[in-house]
ROMI-525451 format. One record per residue (C-alpha): residue number from 1; x negated, z, y negated. Coordinates in nm, 3 decimals. Example, Ala and Ser with C-alpha at 12.3 -4.5 7.8 and 13.67 -1.06 7.14 Angstrom:
<rec nr="1" X="-1.230" Z="0.780" Y="0.450"/>
<rec nr="2" X="-1.367" Z="0.714" Y="0.106"/>
! end
This chain:
<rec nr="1" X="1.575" Z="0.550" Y="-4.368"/>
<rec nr="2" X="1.696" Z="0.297" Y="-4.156"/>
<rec nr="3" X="1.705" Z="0.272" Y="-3.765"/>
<rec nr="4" X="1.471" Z="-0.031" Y="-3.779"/>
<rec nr="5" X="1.187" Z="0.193" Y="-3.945"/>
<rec nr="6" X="1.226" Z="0.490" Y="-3.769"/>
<rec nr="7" X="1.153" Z="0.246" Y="-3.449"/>
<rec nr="8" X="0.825" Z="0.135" Y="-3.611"/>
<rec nr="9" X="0.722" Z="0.451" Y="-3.696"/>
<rec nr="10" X="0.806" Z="0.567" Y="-3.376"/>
<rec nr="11" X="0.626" Z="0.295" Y="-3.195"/>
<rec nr="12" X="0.310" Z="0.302" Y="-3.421"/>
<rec nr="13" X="0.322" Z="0.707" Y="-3.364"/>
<rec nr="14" X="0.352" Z="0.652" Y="-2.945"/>
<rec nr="15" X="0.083" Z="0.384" Y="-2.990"/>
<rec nr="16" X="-0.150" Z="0.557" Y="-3.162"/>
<rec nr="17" X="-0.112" Z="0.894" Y="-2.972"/>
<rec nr="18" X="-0.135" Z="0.672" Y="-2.634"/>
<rec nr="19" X="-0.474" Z="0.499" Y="-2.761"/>
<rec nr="20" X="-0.593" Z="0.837" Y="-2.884"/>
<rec nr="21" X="-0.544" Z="1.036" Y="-2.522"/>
<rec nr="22" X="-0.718" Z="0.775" Y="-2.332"/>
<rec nr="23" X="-1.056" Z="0.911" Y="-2.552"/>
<rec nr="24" X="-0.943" Z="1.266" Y="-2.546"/>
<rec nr="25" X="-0.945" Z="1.249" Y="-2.152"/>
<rec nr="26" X="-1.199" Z="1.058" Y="-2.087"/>
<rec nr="27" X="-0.968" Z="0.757" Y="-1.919"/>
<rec nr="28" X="-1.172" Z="0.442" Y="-2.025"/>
<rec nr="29" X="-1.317" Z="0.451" Y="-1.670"/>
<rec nr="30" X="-1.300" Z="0.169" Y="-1.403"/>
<rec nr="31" X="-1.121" Z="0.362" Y="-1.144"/>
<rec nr="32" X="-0.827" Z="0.447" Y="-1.391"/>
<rec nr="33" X="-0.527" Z="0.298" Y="-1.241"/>
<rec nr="34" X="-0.323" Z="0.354" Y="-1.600"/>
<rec nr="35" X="-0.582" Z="0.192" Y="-1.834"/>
<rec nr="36" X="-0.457" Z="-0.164" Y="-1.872"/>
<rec nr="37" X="-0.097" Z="-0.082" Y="-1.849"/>
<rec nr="38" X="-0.186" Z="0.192" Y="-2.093"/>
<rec nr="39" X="-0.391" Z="-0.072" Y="-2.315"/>
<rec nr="40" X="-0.087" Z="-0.322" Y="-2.275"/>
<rec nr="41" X="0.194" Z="-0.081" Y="-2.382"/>
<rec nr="42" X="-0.040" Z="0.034" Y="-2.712"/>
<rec nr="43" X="-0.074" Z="-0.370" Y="-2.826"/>
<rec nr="44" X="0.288" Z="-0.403" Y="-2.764"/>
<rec nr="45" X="0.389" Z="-0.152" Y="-2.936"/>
<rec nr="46" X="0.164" Z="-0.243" Y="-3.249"/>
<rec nr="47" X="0.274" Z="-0.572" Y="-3.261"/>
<rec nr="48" X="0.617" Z="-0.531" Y="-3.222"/>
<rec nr="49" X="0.620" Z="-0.272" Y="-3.504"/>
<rec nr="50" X="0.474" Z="-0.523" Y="-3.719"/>
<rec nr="51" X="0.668" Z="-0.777" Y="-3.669"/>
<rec nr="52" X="0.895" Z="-0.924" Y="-3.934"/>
<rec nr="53" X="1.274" Z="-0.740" Y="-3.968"/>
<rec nr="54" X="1.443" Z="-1.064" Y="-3.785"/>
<rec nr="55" X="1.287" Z="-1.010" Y="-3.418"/>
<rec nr="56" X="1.163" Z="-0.691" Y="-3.462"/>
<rec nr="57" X="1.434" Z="-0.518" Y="-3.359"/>
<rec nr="58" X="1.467" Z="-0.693" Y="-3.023"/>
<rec nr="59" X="1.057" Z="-0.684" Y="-2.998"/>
<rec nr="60" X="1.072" Z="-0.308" Y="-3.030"/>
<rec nr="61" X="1.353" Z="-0.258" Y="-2.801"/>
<rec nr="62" X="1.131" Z="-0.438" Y="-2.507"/>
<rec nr="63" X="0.821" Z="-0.318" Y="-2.623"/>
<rec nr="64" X="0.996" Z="0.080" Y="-2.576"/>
<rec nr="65" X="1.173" Z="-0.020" Y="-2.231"/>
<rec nr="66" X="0.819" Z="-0.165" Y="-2.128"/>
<rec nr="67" X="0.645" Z="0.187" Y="-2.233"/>
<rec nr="68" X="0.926" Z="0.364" Y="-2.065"/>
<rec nr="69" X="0.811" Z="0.183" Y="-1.736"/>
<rec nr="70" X="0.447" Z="0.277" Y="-1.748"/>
<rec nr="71" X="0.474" Z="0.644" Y="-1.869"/>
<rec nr="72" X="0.767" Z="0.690" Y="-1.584"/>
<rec nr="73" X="0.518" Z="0.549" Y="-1.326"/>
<rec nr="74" X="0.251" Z="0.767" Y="-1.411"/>
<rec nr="75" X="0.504" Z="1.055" Y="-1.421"/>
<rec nr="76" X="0.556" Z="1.010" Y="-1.067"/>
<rec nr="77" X="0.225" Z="0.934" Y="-1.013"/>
<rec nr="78" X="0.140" Z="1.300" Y="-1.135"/>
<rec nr="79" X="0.437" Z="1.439" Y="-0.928"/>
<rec nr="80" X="0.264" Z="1.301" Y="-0.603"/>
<rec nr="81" X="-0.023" Z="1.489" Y="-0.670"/>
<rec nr="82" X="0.227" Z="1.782" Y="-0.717"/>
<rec nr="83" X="0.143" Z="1.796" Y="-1.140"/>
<rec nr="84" X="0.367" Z="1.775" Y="-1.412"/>
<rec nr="85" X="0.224" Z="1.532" Y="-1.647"/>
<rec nr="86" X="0.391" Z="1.677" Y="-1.967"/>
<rec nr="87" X="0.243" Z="1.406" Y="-2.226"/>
<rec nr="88" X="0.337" Z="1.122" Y="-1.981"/>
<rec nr="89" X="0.681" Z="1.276" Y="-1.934"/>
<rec nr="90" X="0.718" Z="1.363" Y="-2.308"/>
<rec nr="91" X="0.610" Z="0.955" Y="-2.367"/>
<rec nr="92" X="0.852" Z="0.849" Y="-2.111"/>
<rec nr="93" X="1.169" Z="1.030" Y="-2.230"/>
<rec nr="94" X="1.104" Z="0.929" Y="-2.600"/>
<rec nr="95" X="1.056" Z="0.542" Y="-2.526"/>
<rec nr="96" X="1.322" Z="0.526" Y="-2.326"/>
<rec nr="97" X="1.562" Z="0.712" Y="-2.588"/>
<rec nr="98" X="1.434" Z="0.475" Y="-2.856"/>
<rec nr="99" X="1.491" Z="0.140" Y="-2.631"/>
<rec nr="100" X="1.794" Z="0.254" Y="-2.523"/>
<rec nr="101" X="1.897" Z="0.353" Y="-2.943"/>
<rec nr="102" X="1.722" Z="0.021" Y="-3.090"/>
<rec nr="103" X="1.980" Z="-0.187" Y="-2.802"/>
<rec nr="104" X="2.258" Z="-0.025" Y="-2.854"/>
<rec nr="105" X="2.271" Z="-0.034" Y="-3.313"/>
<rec nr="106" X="2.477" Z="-0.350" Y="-3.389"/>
<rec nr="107" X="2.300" Z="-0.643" Y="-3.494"/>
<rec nr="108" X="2.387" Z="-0.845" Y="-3.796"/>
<rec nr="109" X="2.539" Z="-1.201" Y="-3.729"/>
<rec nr="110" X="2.336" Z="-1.495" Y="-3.869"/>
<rec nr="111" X="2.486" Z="-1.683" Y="-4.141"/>
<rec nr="112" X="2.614" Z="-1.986" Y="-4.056"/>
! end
């Protein structure tokens, strides 16, 4: 299996867990600060895992470093409250392990 699928697995699997949680807790409110960003990290995780091999290497690296952001802020946002959001913490560790993996595999030079 190569590192490229295992990212779009990955993503599609974070995605779909992400969009899943916001039913199972009941977060498609108004007043939920995380819904958008939540909403926005889903899509770009989808699209990025469907993207053609060429870019979607690079797509899924920013679209893992972008989830990374917005499950670390709502991380803290659970440690002000003096929680320990486990699924935003679990989300936040594993997107920022697979950005940091998908940046660092070497990329093949274009023919010239």
């Amino acid at each position: 299996m190569t590192s490229l699928l295992i990212g779009r697995i990955a993503a599609a699997v974070l995605a779909g867990s992400t969009f899943v949680f916001l039913f199972i807790h009941d977060s498609w409110r108004a007043d939920n600060l995380f819904l958008v960003p939540d909403l926005i990290l889903c899509a770009a995780l989808a699209v990025a895992a469907g993207l053609p091999s060429a870019i979607a290497g690079r797509a899924l690296t920013v679209a893992f470093a972008l989830s990374a952001g917005v499950f670390m802020t709502s991380v803290a946002s659970y440690a002000v409250d003096g929680r320990l959001g486990a699924p935003s913490l679990a989300g936040a560790v594993a997107a920022a392990a697979f950005a940091v993996w998908l940046a660092s595999r070497p990329r093949p030079t274009p023919a010239r």
